[in-house]
N, C-alpha and C positions, 0 to 999 in steps of 0.2 A: 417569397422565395420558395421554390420546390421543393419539396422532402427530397426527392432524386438529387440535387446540387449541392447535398450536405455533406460537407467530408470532415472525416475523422469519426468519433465516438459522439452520441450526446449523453449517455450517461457516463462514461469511462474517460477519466483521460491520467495516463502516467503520474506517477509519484515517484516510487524507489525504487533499488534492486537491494536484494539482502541475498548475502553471504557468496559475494566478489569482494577479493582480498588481494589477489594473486594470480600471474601467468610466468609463462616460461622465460620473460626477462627479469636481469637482476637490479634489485632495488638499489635505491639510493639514498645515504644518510645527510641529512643535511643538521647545522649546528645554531641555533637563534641563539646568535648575542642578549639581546635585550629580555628574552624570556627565559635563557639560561638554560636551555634544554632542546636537546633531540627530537627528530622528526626523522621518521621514516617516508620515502615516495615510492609507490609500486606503481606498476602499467597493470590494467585492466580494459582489454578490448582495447575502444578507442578512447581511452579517458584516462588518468590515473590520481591514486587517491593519495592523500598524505595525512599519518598519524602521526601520533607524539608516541616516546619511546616508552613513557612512564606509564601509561594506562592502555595504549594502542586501543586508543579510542580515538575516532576518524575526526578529521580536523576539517578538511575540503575537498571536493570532487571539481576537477576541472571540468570546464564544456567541454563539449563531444569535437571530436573530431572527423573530419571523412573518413579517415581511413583508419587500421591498427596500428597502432606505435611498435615500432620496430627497432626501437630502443631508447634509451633513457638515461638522463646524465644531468648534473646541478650543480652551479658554484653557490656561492651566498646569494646572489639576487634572488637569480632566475633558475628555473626547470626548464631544459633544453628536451625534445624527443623528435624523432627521424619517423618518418612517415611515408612511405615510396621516396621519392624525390628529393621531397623535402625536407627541411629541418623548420621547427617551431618554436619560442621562445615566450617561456608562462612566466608572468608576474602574480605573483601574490596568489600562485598555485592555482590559479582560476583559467585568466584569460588570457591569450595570446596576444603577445605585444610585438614582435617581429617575428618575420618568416625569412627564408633565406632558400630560395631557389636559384639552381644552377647546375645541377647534378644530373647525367644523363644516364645513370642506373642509381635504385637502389641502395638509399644510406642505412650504413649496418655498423657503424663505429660512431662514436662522439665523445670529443674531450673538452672540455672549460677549459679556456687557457687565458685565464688574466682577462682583458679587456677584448680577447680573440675564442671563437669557437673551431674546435678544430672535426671536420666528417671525413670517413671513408666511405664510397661507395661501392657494390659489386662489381666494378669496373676497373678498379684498384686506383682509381683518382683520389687525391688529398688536397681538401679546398680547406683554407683558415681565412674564416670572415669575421669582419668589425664588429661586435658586438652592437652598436649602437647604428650605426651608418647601414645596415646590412650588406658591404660592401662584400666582395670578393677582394681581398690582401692579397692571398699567394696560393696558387694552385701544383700540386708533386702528380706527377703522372710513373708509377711504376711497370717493370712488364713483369706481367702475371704470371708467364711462367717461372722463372727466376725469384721474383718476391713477390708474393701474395700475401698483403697487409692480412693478419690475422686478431692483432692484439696493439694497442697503444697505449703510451702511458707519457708521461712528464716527471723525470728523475730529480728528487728534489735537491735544491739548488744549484741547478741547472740552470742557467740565466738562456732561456728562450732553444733551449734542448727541447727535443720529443724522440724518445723512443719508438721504433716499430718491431713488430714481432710479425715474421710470417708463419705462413701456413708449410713454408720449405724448411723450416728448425731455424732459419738466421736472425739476424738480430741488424738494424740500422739506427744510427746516432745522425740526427739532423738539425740543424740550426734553421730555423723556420724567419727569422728575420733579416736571417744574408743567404738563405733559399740554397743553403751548402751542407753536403754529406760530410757529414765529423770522421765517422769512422764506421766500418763493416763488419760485427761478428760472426766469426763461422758458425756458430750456434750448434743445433745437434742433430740427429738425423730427425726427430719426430716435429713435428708440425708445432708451433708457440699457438696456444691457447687463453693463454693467463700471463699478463704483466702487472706486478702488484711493487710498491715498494713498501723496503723492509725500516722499521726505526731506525738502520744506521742510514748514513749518507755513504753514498756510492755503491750499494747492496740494490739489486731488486731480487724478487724472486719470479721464476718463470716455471709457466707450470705447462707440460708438454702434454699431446694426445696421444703419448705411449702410457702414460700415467704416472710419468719422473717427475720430479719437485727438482729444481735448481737454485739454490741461494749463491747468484755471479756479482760477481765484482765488477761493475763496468768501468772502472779507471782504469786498472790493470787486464781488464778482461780474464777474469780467472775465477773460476768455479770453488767457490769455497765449501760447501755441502753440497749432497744428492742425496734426495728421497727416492721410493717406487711406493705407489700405490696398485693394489691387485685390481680394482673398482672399477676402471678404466680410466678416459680422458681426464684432465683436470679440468674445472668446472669454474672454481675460484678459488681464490688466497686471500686470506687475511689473518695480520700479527697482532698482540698482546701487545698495548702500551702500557701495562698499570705494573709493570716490572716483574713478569713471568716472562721467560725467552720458549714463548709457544706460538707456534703457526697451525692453521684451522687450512683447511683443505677440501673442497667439495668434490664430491664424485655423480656420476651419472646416476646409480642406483640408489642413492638417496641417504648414502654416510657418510659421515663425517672423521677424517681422521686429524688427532690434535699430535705434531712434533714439538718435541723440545729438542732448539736450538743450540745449546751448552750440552747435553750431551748425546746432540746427533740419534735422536730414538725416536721410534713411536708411544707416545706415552696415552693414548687411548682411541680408544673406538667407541664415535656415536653412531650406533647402528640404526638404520630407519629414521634416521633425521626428519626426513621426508617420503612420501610416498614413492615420491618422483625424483629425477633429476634435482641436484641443488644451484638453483640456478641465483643466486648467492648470499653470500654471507661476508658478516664484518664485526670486525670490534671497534667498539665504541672506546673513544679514547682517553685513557686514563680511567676504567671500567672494566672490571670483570663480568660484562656483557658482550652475547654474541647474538646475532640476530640473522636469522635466514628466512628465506623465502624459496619455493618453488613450486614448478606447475604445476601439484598437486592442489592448489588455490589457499595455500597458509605462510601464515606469518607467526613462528618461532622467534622470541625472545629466549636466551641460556643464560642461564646465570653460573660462576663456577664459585664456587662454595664451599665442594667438600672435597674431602682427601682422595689423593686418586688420578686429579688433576682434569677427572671428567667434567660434561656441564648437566645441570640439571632444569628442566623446564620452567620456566617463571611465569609467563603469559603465551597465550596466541591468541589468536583469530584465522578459525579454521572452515573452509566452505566443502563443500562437494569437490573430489576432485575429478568424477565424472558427471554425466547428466543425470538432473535426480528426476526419476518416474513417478512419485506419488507424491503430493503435498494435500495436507488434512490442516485445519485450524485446531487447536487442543485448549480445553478450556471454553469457560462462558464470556468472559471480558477478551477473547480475541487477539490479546498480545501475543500467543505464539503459536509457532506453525510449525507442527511436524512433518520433517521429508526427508523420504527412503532415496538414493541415489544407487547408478549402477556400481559405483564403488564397493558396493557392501553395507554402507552406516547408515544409520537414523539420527539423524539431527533436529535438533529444536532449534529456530530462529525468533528471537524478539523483533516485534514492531515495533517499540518503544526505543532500545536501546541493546548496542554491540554485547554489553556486558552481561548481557542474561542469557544470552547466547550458550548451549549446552550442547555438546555429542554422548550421545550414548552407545554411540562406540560401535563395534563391526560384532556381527554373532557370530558366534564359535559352538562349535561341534561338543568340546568338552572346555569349562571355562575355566576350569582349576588346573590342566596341563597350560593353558594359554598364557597365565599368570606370570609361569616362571620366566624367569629373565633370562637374557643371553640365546634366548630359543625361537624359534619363527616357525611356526607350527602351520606351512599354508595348506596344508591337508586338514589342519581343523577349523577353518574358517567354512561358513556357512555361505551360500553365494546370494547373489543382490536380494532384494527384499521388493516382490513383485506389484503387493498391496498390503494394507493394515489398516486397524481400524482400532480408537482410540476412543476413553472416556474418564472422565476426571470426576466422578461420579464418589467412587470408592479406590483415589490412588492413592490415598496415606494408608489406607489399608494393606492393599495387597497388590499386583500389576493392573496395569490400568492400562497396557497396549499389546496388540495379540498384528502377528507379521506371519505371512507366508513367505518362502522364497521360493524362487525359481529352481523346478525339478527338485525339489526335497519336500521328504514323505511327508515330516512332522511338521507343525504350528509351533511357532517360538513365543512367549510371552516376554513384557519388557516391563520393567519399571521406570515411569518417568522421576520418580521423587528421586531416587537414586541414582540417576542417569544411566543405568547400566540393563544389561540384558537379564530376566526374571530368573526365574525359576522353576520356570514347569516347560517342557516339551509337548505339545497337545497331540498324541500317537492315534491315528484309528484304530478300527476293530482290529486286534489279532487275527482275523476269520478272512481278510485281506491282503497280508502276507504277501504272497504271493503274486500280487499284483503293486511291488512297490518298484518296481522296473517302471510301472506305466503311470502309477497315485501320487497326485500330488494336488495340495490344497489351491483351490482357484479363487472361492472368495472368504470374508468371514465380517464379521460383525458385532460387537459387543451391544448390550442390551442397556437400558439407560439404567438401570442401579449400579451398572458395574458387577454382575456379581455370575452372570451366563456369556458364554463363547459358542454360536453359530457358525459352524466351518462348512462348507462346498465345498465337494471335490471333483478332481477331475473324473469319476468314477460314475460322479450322480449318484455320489450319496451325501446327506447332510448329517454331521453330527452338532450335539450339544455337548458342553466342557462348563465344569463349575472354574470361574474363575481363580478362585481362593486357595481350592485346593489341586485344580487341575487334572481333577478325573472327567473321567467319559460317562453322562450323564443318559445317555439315549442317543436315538437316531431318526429324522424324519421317514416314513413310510415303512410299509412290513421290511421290503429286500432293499428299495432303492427309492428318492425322493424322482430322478430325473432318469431318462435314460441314456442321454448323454452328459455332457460334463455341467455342472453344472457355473450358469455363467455371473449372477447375482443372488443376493442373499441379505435381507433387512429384518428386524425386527421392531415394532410399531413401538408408540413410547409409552406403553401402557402393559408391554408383556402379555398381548392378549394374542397376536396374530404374528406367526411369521410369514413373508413373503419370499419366494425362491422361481429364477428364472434358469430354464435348460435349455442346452441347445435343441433338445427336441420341439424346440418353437412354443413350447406352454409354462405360461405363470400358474406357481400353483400356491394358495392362500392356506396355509394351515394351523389351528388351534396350539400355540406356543407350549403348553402345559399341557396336552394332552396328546401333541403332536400326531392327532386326525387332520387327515384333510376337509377342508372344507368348500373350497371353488377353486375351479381351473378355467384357466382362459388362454385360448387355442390364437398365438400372435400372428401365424401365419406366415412368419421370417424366423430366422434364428436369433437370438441377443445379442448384444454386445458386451452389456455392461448396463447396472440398474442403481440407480439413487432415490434414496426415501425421502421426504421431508417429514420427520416423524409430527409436527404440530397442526400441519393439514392434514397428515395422511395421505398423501400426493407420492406414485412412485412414477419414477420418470425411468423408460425403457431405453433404451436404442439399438437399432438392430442394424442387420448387414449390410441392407438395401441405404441406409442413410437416412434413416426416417426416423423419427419420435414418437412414442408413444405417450401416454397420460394418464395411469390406475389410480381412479380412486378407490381405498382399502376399504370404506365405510361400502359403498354401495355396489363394489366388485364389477367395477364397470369401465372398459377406459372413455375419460369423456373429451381428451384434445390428442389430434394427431397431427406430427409437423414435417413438411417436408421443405429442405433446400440445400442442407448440405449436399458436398460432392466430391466426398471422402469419407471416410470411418469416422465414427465419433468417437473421442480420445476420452472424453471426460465430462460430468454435468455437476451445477451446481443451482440449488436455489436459492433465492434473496429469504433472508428470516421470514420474512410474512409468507411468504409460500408464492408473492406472484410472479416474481420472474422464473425463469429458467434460462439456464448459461451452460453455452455446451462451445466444446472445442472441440474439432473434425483436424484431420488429414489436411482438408483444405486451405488451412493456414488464415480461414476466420471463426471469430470470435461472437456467436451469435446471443442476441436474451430477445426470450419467447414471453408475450404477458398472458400470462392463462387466462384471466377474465378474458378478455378479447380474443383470445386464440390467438394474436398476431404476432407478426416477427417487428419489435419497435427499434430495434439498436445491432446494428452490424459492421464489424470493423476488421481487415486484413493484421495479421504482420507479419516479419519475415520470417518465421522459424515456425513450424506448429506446434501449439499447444499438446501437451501432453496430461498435463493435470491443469485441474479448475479449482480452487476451496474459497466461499465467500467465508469473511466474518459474522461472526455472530450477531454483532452488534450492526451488522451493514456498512461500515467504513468500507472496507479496500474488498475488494478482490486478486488472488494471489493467486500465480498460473507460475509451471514449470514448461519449458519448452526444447523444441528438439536441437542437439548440440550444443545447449546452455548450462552452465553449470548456476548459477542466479536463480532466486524465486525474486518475480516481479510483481508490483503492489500496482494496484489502479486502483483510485479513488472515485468514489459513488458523488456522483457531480449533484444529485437532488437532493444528498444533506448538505448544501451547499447554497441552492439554491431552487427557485421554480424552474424547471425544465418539464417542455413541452412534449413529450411521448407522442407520437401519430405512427400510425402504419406504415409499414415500407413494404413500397411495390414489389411486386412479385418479378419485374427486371433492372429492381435496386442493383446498383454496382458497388460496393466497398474499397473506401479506397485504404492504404497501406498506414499503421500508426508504426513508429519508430518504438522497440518498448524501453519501457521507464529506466532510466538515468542514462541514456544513449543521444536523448533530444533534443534539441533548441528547447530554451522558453517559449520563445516566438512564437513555436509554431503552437502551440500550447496557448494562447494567447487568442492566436489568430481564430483556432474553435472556438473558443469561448465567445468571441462576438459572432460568428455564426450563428452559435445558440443562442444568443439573448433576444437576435433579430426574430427568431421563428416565436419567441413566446410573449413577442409587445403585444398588450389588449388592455384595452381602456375601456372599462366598466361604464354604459351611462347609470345615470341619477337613478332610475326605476326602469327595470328589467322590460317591464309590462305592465299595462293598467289593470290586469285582471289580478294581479300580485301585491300583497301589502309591506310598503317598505320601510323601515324605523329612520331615524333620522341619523346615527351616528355620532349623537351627542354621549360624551358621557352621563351615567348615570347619575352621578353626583347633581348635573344641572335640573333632572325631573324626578330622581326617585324618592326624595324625602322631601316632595312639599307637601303633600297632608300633614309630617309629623314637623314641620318646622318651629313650630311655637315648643314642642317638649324639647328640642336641639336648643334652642335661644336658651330654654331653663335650663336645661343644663350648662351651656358653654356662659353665665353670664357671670361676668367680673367681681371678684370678691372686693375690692376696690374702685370707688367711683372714678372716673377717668379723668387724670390733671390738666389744668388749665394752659395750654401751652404759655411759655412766658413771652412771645412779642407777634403779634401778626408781620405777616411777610411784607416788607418793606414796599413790592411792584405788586399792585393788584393788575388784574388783566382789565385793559381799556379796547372799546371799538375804533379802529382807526379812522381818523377823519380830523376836518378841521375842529373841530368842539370835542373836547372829552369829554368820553362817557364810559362809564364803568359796563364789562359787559356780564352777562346776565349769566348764570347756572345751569350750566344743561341738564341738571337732573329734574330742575322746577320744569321744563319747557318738554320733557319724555311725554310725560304723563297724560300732559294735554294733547301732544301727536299722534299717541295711541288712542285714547278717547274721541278724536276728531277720525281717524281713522276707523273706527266701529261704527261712530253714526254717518259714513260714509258708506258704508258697508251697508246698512239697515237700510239709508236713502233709498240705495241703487242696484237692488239683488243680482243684475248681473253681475255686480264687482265681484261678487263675493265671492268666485272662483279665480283667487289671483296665486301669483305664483307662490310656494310656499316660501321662500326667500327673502319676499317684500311684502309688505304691508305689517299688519300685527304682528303674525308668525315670526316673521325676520327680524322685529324690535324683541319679542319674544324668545328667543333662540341666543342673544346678544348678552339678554341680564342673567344674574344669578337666581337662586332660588329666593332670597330675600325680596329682592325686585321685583320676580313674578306676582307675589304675595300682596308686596305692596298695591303693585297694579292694578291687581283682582279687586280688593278690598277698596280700593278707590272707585269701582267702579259703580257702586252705590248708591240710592241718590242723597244719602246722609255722610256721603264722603268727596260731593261732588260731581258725580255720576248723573243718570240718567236710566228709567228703564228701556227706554230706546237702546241705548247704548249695551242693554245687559241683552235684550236681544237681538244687538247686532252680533257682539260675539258666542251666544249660542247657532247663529247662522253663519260663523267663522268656523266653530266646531263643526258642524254639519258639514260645511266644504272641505275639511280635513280626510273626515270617513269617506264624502266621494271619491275623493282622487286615491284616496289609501296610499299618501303618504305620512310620515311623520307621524304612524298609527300608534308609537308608546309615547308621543308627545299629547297627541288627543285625548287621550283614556289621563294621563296625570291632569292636564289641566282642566279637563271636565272636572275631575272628582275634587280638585280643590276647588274650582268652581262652587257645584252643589254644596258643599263643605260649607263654603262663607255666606253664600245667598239662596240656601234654597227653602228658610222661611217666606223669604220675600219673593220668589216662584209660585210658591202654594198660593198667593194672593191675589195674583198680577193674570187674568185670561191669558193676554199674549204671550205672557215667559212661559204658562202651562201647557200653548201650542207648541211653542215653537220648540221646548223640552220633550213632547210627547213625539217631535218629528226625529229630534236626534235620538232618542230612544229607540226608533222604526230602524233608523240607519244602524243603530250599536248593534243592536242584537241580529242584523243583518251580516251583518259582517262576521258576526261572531259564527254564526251558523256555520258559514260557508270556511271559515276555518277553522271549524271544529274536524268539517267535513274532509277537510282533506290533509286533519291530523290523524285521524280514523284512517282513512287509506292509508296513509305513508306508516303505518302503525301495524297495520295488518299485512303491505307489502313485504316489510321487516320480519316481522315474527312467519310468515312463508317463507323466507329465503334461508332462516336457519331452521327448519325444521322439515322442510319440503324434498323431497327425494330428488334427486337431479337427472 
């Protein structure tokens, strides 16, 4: 098959997404009988996940779907969710067991109802289908200007009632199985948003988009409380069953406000619940738990506890709630992944597990005003964090991560042991001042003790910063390193040499300690962006035009340049050993360059572009951020997995499109995999070449200890003579035939076949080039090392033997070294050869010929691989010492 017909990745294919939690629909609790515990289910993209409430640790991820879920709802089975059109019905949180099409707009409501589901769609139609049948039972067509379904609910017992709420303040009571209007509330002037019921029977509460709370009485139809919330719309509702008379309330801006019902008050405010809209919340029943979610990508757990009647935090699971810009691996073991988001925060992600999961939280301006409570200080928040650079070298010490952010002057240090923001602000020269309208940090770099801080500025200047203490240590060049901004900045892993890239188109190399310069190299473009591989000393360029560069540090030289992207490169990365390079463009592919080869071996599409690249240390996953993704996605390294065949791809290779990791079918994931296995079947023959010497593949054990086998026998021999067995075997083996006869020993009958075999051999000197398989070799290759022994020693003429015989098989060895196979099988059995008979060689003319011929042969052979252990020796020792 063609390289060109390849699709998908052959080194990469999907694993996981880490840190998707949460979107702007509201979750749903569901209750397991049998395991006695809560489950939460959120929507994520086109999938949604379900955790358990006690550790909100992820239980299942369903398959993907086409499209996003556009809402979400669950009885005890099944997980029901609305998708365009459709509705879907998930068993055992995975797969889809019925679909239920019928809808000529968009489903935006869904209720469980018993052995019926009930949709609204943007149309304002109401289909209720069979659960089991996927039938269509009964369909409500409304007109929209009048009632525009907004809100549904099922009042409890209500025998086959549903509630509707619209978007005009009314209210409608409907009997769904005699397809008849009960009754019409006049409702209120603002739009029904929220239908929730209350622990009592005949109470709901209805929460409107002026931001009123209504606790109505639908028997009598009459408004028992009203709430206002300032927040805006109401978002959700939910009541206290563990016997507190308090209602939770969401708002768009992200609080949460707790009423008590007995005496009609506001009895707190959870401010900044969420970042975002709270798109909902619920108590757990009979449980002083509340658990929210919203578009900000978390899942809050509250627990209430203390006096006050507030809640206090218990658990989350909290992602980016914007797209995160920079992902770094942190650590040598690779479990976790540092990344800056537009948000503002720096988050660590585990690859192992949800619960090692840390934020170290949004930087602030001043951290001790930030502290105080009750206060939201958004003039002291520092804005996104554009790049950073991490080392775990010296973090129980002192900070161990150093962040620039966009358009602000100073360097922020962070501590990851403490999960929080450090201690030192990294200031330039005072003598700059004046240009902090324009100054701001572009790149920076920590040095591998952990103990120096390397900053670029946008100035084209570079300073140095002692970690520890956070002073300003020096500055590269008399006035300025660069003379535009400067756009990269590494430090080799040896503290000997820094490297720094300017838009003025030049790399410049200079003395880390004595910060001289030493070599400049003129790129001829302006940069992008630069990555070190500090173990090769490999820095990888990329510039405006689309291209790749390749500096080696040792020899100041670039020695690979790449071109094919056809967009800006976003981000690179190297495999540990230094031979690949992984770079992510604009282009929305995903390229790895092999530097020995120079070539492009691996290229794959996907839909969003890459933003950030970070391989593992250890070469498992590769983890990429991309454009309008809140998720860091894991691709797994398919050749610690298996042999995969690397070949070059043509220069009008097409790439076709990968779906990323927890969005895919298996399937298709499946279906690569045997792509790849076709492209790398090869079946070795027996001997490469007759000009090559090839061993036979036996274990060691069968040839390497027959010289010492008699010291092996003394030592393994029994300290007890061996007992008699007490009764011979009842059925000896006979020859079949009319006359019984006992049949004979194949071990007496070896002996003589080998022997007959050698003075066959000596007869008839053509034979004596036979395959190595059959004849002696082959009976030979069969026994153990006692048996060879035996063999040899047999061959004797005081054991039965013959000197005929002894040299036939010295002209069996001699055929060995022609053909140069089976050449550590020849060398053993000669030398226990010589070993047993080579008294009786000194005697014999013809054993001293035909010894003195395989002697021509041995040392023949020897020669010629000496000879080109010598080359292959001096080839080596050239290649790591030889200048490139």
């Amino acid at each position: 098959m063609p390289v060109g017909s390849k699709k998908g990745s052959v080194i990469f294919s999907g694993f996981r997404a880490l840190g998707l939690y949460s979107n702007h629909l509201s979750h749903v609790v569901r209750y397991h009988k049998k395991h006695r515990e809560f489950y939460i289910v959120t929507a994520v993209g086109n999938c949604f996940h379900t955790y358990n409430v006690k550790k909100l640790g992820i239980v299942a991820v369903s398959n993907a779907l086409p499209e996003d879920i556009s809402y979400l709802a669950a009885d005890r089975m099944l997980v029901y969710v609305a998708i365009g059109k459709k509705v879907s019905a998930f068993a055992r949180n995975k797969e889809v067991v019925h679909m239920y099409t019928g809808h000529g707009a968009d489903v935006h409501l869904l209720l469980p109802f018993g052995d019926h589901i009930i949709s609204v769609d943007r149309g304002n139609a109401v289909i209720v289908w069979d659960v089991e049948s996927e039938e269509e039972y009964l369909q409500i067509t409304f007109d929209k200007v009048s009632f525009e379904v907004s809100a549904v609910m099922h009042p409890s017992t209500y025998l086959n009632k549903i509630l509707f709420g619209s978007s005009q303040g009314g209210l409608q009571l409907w009997n769904v199985k005699s397809n008849k209007l009960l009754y019409t509330f006049t409702g209120w002037p603002s739009g029904v948003t929220v239908l929730q019921q209350t622990p009592a029977v005949d109470v709901v509460g209805v929460g409107l988009s002026s931001g009123q709370i209504i606790i109505h009485n639908i028997k009598f139809d009459e408004s028992l409380m009203k709430f206002q919330q300032d927040w805006g719309p109401v978002t959700s509702l939910s009541f206290r069953t563990d016997g507190h008379p308090v209602m939770a309330a969401g708002s768009p801006v992200g609080h949460i406000g707790l009423w008590d019902l007995e005496e009609k008050k506001l009895v707190c405010q959870m401010r900044d619940a969420h970042n975002t809209a709270i798109a909902g919340l619920t108590f757990l029943h009979g449980e002083p738990l509340l658990i929210t979610n919203g578009a900000d990508n978390g899942i809050r757990v509250w627990i209430f506890d203390t006096a006050g009647g507030g809640g206090r935090l218990l658990r989350s699971r909290l992602g980016h709630s914007a797209p995160p810009t920079k992902v770094q691996h942190h650590g040598l073991n690779g479990h976790h992944i540092l990344s800056a988001g537009q948000d503002g925060t720096l988050q660590s992600f585990s690859t192992v597990h949800e619960r090692f999961n840390r934020s170290l939280g949004h930087g602030s301006i001043n951290k001790k005003k930030s502290k105080k409570k009750s206060l939201r200080y958004d003039k002291l928040k520092l804005p996104a964090i554009t790049t950073f650079a991490s080392e775990s070298a010296r973090q129980s010490d002192w900070d161990s991560i150093v962040a620039c952010h966009r358009g602000y002057l100073m360097t922020t240090t962070w501590n990851y042991q403490k999960g929080s923001m450090g201690a030192h602000k990294l200031e330039p020269e005072p003598l700059f001042i004046s240009l902090k309208c324009v100054l701001s940090p572009q790149a920076v770099d920590i040095t591998s003790c952990g103990n120096f801080v390397v900053v670029g500025l946008s100035s084209g200047h570079i300073d140095v910063y002692n970690m520890q203490s956070g002073m300003r240590r020096g500055q590269y060049g008399e006035d300025e390193a660069h003379r535009g901004a400067v756009r990269g900045v590494s430090v080799d892993g040896l503290n000997q040499l820094t490297v720094s890239a300017g838009a003025d188109k030049l790399v410049h190399i200079w003395k880390f300690k004595s910060r001289k310069l030493v070599h400049s190299i003129d790129l001829g473009t302006t940069p992008v962006t630069t990555h070190l591989h500090r173990d090769s000393g490999m820095l990888a360029v990329a510039l405006d035009d689309f291209t790749l560069n390749v500096l080696d540090m040792e020899t100041k030289r670039i020695v690979r340049k790449f071109s094919g992207h056809r967009g800006q490169v976003n981000d690179m990365a190297f495999s540990p050993d230094g031979r690949w390079l992984i770079t992510a463009a604009m282009d929305c592919t995903i390229r790895t360059w092999d530097l020995p080869s120079g070539c492009l071996v691996d290229c794959f599409l996907v839909d969003f572009a890459a933003v950030s690249l970070t391989m593992s240390p250890t070469g498992d996953f590769l983890a990429s951020s991309h454009v309008d993704n809140l998720g860091i996605y894991l691709w797994s390294n398919n050749t610690l997995c298996g042999m995969v065949s690397l070949r070059p791809l043509p220069a009008d290779y097409e790439p076709t499109v990968i779906m990323l990791p927890g969005t895919c079918p298996d399937e298709e994931g499946e279906g690569d995999a045997d792509l790849n296995t076709e492209m790398i079947e090869y079946e070795s023959p027996e001997q490469l070449d007759e000009q090559l010497v090839t061993l036979s593949m036996l274990a060691d054990s069968r040839w390497k200890n027959l010289l010492h086998l008699d010291i092996i026998k003394k030592r393994n021999k029994p300290k007890e003579p061996p007992k008699v067995p007490k009764a011979a075997p009842f059925f000896m083996p006979t020859i079949p035939g009319l006359i019984p006869q006992f049949a004979p020993s194949e071990d007496s009958n070896q002996g003589e076949q080998v022997r007959e075999v050698y003075t066959s051999t000596m007869n008839n000197p053509s034979s004596s080039l036979f395959p190595p398989d059959d004849g002696p070799v082959g009976m030979l290759k069969e026994m153990g090392p006692s048996g060879i022994d035996a063999e040899l020693r047999g061959l004797a003429p005081d054991m039965g033997g013959d000197v005929s015989v002894l040299q036939g098989f010295l002209k069996m060895v001699a055929s060995m070294l022609d053909s140069k196979r089976d050449f550590d099988l020849a060398q053993a059995y000669l030398a226990l050869f010589l070993k047993l008979h080579l008294r009786l060689i000194s005697q014999e003319p013809g054993l001293m010929e035909e010894a003195s011929k395989v002697s021509e042969k041995l040392e023949d052979t020897w020669t010629s691989m000496q000879t080109l252990f010598n080359q292959s020796l001096c080839l080596l020792s050239y290649t790591k010492s030889a200048l490139l």
